[in-house]
C-alpha positions in Angstrom: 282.6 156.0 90.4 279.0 157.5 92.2 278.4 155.8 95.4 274.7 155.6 95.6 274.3 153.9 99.3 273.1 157.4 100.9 269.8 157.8 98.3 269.0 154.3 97.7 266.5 153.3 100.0 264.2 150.0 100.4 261.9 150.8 98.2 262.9 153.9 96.1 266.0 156.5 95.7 265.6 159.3 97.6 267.7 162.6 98.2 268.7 166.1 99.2 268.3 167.9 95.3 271.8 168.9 94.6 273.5 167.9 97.3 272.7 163.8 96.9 270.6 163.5 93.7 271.6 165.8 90.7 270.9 165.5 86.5 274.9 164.0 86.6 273.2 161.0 88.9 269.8 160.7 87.7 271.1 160.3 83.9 273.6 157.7 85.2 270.8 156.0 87.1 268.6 156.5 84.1 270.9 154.5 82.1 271.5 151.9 84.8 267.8 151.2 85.0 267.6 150.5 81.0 270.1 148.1 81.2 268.5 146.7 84.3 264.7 146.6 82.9 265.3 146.6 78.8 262.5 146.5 76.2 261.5 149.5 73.4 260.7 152.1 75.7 260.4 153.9 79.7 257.6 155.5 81.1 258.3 158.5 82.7 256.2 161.1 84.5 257.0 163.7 88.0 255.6 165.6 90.6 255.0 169.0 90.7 258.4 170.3 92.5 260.7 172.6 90.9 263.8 170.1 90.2 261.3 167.7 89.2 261.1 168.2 85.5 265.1 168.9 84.8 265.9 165.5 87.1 263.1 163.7 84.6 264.6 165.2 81.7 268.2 164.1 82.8 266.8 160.9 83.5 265.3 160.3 79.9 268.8 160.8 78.2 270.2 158.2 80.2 267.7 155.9 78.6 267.4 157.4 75.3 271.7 157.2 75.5 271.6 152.9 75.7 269.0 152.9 72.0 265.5 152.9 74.2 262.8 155.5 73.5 261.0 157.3 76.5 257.3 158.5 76.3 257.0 161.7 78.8 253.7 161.7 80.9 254.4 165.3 82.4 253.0 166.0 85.5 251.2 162.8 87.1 250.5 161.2 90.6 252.3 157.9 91.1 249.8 156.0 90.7 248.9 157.2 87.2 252.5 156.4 86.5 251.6 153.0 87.3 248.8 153.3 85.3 250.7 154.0 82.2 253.3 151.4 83.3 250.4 148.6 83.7 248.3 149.6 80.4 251.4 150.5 78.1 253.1 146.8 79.8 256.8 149.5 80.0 258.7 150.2 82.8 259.0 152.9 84.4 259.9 155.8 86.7 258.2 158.2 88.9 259.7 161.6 90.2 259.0 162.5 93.7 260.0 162.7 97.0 256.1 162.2 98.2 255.6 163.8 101.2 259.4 165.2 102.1 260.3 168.6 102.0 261.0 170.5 99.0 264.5 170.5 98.8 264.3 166.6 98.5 263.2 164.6 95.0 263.5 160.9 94.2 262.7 158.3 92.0 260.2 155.2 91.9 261.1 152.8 89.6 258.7 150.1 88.4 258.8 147.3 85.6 256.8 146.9 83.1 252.5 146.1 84.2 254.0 148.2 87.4 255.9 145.4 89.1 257.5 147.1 91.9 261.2 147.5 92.0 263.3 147.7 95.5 266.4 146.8 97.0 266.2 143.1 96.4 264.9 143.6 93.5 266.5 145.7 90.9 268.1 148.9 93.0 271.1 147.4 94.3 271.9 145.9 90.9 271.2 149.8 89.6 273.3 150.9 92.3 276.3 148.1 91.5 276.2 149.4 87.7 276.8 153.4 88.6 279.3 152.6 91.0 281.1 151.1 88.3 280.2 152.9 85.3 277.2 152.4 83.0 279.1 151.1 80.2 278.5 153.2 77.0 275.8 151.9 74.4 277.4 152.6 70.5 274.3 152.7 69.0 271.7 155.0 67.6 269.9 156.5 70.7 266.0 156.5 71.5 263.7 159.2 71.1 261.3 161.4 73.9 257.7 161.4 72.9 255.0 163.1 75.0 251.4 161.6 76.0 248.8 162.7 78.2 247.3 159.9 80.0 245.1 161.5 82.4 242.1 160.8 80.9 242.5 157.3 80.4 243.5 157.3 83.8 240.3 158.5 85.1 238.4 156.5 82.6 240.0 153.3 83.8 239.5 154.3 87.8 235.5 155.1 86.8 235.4 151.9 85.4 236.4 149.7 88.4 233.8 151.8 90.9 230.9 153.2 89.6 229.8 156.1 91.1 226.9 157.3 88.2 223.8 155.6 90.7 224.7 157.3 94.2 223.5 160.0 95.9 224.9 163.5 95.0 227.6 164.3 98.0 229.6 167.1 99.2 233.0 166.5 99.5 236.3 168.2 100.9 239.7 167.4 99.1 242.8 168.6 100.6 245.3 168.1 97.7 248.6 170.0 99.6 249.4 171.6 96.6 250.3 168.4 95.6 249.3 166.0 92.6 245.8 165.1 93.6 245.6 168.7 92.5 246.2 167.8 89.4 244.5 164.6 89.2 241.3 165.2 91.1 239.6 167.2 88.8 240.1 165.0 86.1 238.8 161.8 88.2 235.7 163.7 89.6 234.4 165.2 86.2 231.1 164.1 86.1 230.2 162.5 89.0 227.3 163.5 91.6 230.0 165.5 93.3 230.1 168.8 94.9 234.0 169.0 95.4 235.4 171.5 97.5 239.0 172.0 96.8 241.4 173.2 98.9 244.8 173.7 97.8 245.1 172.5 94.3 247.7 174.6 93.2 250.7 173.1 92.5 253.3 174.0 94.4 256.6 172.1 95.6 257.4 174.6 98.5 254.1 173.3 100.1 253.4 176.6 101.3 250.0 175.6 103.4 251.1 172.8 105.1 252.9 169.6 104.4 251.3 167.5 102.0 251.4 164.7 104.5 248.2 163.5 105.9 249.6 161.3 108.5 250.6 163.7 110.6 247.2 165.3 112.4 248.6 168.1 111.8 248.0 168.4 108.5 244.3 167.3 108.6 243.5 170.1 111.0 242.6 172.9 107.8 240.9 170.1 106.0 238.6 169.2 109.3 238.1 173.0 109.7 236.5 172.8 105.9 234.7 169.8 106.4 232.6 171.7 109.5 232.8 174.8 107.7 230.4 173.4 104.7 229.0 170.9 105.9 230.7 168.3 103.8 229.8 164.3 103.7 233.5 163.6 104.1 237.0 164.7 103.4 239.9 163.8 101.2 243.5 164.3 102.0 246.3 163.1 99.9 250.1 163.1 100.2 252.4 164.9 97.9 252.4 162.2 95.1 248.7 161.5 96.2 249.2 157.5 96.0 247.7 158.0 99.7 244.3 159.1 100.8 243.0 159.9 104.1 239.4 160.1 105.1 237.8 162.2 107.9 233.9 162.2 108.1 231.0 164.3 108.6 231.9 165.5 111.8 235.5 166.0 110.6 236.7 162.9 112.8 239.9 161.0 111.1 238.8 157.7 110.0 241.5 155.3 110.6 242.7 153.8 107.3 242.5 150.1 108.8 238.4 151.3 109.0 239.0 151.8 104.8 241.0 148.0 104.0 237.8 146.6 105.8 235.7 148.4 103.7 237.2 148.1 100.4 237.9 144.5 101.4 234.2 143.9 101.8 233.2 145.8 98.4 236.1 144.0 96.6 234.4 140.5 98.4 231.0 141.0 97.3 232.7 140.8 93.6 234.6 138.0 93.9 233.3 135.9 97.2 236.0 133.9 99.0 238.8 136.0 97.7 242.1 136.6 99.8 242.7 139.8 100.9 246.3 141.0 102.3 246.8 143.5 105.4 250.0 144.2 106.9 250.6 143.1 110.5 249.7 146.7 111.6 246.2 146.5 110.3 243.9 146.5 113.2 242.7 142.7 114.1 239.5 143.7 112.6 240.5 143.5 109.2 241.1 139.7 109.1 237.9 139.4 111.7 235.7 141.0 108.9 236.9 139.4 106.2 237.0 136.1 107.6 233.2 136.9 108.3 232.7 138.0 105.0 233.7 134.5 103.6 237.2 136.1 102.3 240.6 134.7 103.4 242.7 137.2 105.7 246.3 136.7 104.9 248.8 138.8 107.1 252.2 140.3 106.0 255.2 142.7 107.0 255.1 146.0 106.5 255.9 147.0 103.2 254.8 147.4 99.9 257.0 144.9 98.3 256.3 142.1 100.8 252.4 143.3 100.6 252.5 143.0 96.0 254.6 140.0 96.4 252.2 137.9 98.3 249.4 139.4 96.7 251.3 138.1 92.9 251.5 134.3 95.4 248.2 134.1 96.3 246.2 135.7 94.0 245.1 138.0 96.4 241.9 141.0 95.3 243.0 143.9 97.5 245.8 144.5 100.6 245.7 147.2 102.6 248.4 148.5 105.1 247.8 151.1 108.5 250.0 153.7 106.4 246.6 154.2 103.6 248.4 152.4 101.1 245.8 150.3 99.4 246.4 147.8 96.5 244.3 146.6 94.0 244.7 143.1 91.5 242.7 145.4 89.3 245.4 148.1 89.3 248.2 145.6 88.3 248.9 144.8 92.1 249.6 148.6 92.7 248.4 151.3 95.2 246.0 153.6 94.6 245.0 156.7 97.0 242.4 157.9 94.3 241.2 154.3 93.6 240.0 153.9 97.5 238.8 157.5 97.7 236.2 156.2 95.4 235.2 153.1 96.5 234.9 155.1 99.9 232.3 157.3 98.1 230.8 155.1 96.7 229.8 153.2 99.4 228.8 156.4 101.2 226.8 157.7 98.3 225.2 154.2 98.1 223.4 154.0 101.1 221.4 156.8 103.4 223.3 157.3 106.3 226.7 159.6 107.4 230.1 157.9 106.9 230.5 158.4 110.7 227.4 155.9 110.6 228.8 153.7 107.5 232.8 153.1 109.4 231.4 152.2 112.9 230.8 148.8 111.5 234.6 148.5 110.6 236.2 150.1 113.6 235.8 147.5 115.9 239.0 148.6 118.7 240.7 151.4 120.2 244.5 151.8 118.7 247.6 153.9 119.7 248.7 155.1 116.6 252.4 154.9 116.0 254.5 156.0 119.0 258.3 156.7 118.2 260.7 156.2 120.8 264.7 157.5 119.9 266.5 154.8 121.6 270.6 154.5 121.4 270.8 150.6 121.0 267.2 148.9 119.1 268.3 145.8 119.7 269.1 146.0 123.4 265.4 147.8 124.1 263.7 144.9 121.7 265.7 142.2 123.5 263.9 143.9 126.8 261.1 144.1 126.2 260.5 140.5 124.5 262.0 138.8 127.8 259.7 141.1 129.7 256.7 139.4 127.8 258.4 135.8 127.5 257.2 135.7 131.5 254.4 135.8 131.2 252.4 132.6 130.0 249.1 134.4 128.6 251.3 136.1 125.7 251.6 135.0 122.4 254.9 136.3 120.9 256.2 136.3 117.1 259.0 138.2 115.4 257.2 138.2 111.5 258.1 141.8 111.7 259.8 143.6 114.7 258.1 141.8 117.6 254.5 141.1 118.2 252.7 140.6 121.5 249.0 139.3 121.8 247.4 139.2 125.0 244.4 137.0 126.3 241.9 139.8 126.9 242.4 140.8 122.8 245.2 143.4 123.6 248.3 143.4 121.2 251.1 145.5 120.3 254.2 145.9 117.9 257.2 147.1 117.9 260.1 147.8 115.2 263.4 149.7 114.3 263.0 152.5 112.2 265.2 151.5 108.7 266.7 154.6 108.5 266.8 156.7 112.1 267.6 155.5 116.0 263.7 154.7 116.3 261.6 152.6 117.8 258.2 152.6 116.7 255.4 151.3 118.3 251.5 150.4 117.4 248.8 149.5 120.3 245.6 148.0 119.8 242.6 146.9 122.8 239.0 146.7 123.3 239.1 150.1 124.4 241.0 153.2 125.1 241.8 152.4 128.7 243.8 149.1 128.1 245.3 151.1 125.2 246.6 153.6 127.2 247.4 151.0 130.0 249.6 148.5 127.4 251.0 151.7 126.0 252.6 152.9 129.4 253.5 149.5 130.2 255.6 148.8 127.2 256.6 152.7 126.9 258.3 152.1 130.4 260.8 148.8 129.1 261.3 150.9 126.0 262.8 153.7 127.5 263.9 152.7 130.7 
């Protein structure tokens, strides 16, 4: 019996190499997820860390072991795994830990057309059958066959932005040394693009920085690069590069809620009166603009199974979260860091003026960032700071997600528990910095009183 609980997380399995997640596991959870999923074959592709291509290999003999084929995509980004998932209609699974350290690796696991699969929906069920032994398949077992799919994966991003009629730009891309270095190349060929790379090379030690933009931190080389060469913009993805950060001519961070409004509009002037999801983080004006844009706002939790699962019940064209995870109905309901990246150039490329120029219609209020607090009891300090707010009669409260304070003069904030540490976490939003700063404190003071 394996007990799984420590590596099985909401929305994928994630461990210490080794220690937690080892070829002995991985083939057991490979065979779990084939009895889980069925049908002839599994998609399988990984990131660029060392233990990446042993755990895929383990992995692929758990399948191939209960009769089911595998086809090996090799090195890939997520999302071109959920590109060969969503064109092939297989399921399959992902190798990464995205932005961890290198001594962690993981798995993302989708269904066939890249439905997503989480803890209520397929991972406990994976974890139930290891704990108790994947029972043994007697018959013949599947075969590994390899296919490179990066072409058709650039072919089919081309195809839902075109980029051939803008103006020739200059742009930055910070890839980590993760797989945007890979992937990048491929996309860009072609296009009116000067790219400037900066740390293609893959590498799972992350020797530069870590290959997670967002964390200003790790933008501070790229924004260095961007003033360096006077670029148009710059590009920074995470490890598995399924998210994309922007900073602009003058090498200021554009905030991704800036980037759902503008897909949101571009994905709106193609289909008018569509719905568009944003997570309850989003800035306010995300729903503002595409409420003005004729489109229909539709808010969510946090999460990218709560986002794909209302955009499957509504129908919904795009949903974007404050993370810069952005989903696309054209993308089989999954996210894309390399799909917005485009549509962020062109939409730059397609008009005159700097991108500083271009987001300043779509960054509408001043916002915190997140703000973690460790706290010993969550529930205590959320308890507080609700009954703090209950008093007062301008406040609009709801508990969708954590809890949720609007205030009359266009002020909000949230807060939520951390899943997995002794956090609170905390987003602020106002007309301008001053309240910001002001709600912040005020808030900040019940929290950690």
């Amino acid at each position: 019996m394996r007990d799984l609980s420590e590596i099985v997380k909401a929305y994928d399995i994630r461990g210490v190499v080794d220690e937690q997640l080892d070829t002995d596991v991985v083939r057991e959870i490979g065979a779990a997820f084939t009895r889980l999923v069925g049908g002839p074959a599994v998609v399988v592709g990984h990131d660029m860390r060392d233990s990446s291509p042993g755990l895929a290999a383990a992995f692929a003999e758990g399948v191939t072991g209960q009769g089911v084929d595998v086809i090996s995509i090799g090195l890939a980004s997520t999302d071109l795994l959920y590109f060969a998932s969503g064109t092939l209609e297989l399921p399959g699974a992902m190798f990464t830990a995205s932005h961890n350290p290198a001594r962690y690796n993981g798995i993302k696991l989708c269904r066939a057309g890249a439905a997503p699969v989480g803890q209520d929906s397929g991972l406990s069920e994976i974890q139930e059958l290891v704990s108790h032994g994947v029972p043994e398949f007697l018959g013949a077992k599947g075969t590994v066959s390899e296919r490179d799919m990066a072409a058709d994966y650039a072919s089919f991003l081309r195809s839902l932005v075109d980029l051939r009629e803008v103006r020739p730009l200059k742009v930055v891309v910070d890839a980590g040394n993760g797989m945007a270095g890979h992937t990048v190349p491929t996309v860009f060929e072609g296009l009116p693009v000067e790219l400037v790379p900066m740390y293609f090379e893959l590498d799972g030690t992350f020797p530069n920085h870590e290959a997670n933009p967002l964390d200003p931190a790790n933008l501070v080389d790229l924004q260095a690069k961007v003033r360096e060469v006077g670029a148009d913009a710059g590009l920074a993805f995470d490890g598995d590069a399924d998210r994309c950060f922007v900073v602009d001519e003058n090498a200021d961070p554009v905030a991704p809620s800036a980037i759902t409004a503008l897909v949101a509009v571009r994905e709106l002037a193609k289909e008018p009166g569509g719905t568009v999801i944003h997570n309850l983080i989003t800035s306010h004006a995300v729903p503002e603009i595409v409420a003005e844009r004729g489109g229909k706002p539709v808010r969510t939790r946090v999460g990218h199974s709560f986002i794909k699962q209302t955009m499957a019940e509504t129908g919904a064209i795009f949903g974007g979260e404050h993370s810069a995870h952005y989903y696309f109905r054209d993308f089989w309901k999954a996210d894309s860091g390399m799909l917005a990246a485009l549509h962020v150039l062109a939409a730059l490329g397609g008009q005159a003026g700097p991108l500083s120029g271009l987001m300043a219609e779509y960054s509408r209020y001043a916002a915190s960032g997140e703000i973690n607090s460790t706290v010993d009891d969550q529930a205590g300090r959320m308890r507080a700071v609700a009954e703090t707010y209950r008093e007062r009669p301008e406040a609009r409260i709801d508990e969708l997600d954590g809890l949720t304070v609007e205030l009359s003069d266009g002020s909000w904030f949230n807060l939520r528990p951390s899943n997995t540490e002794p956090l609170l976490r905390l987003n602020v939003e106002a007309p301008d910095a001053a309240a910001v700063a002001a709600l912040r404190d005020e808030v900040l003071a019940v929290v950690r009183a």
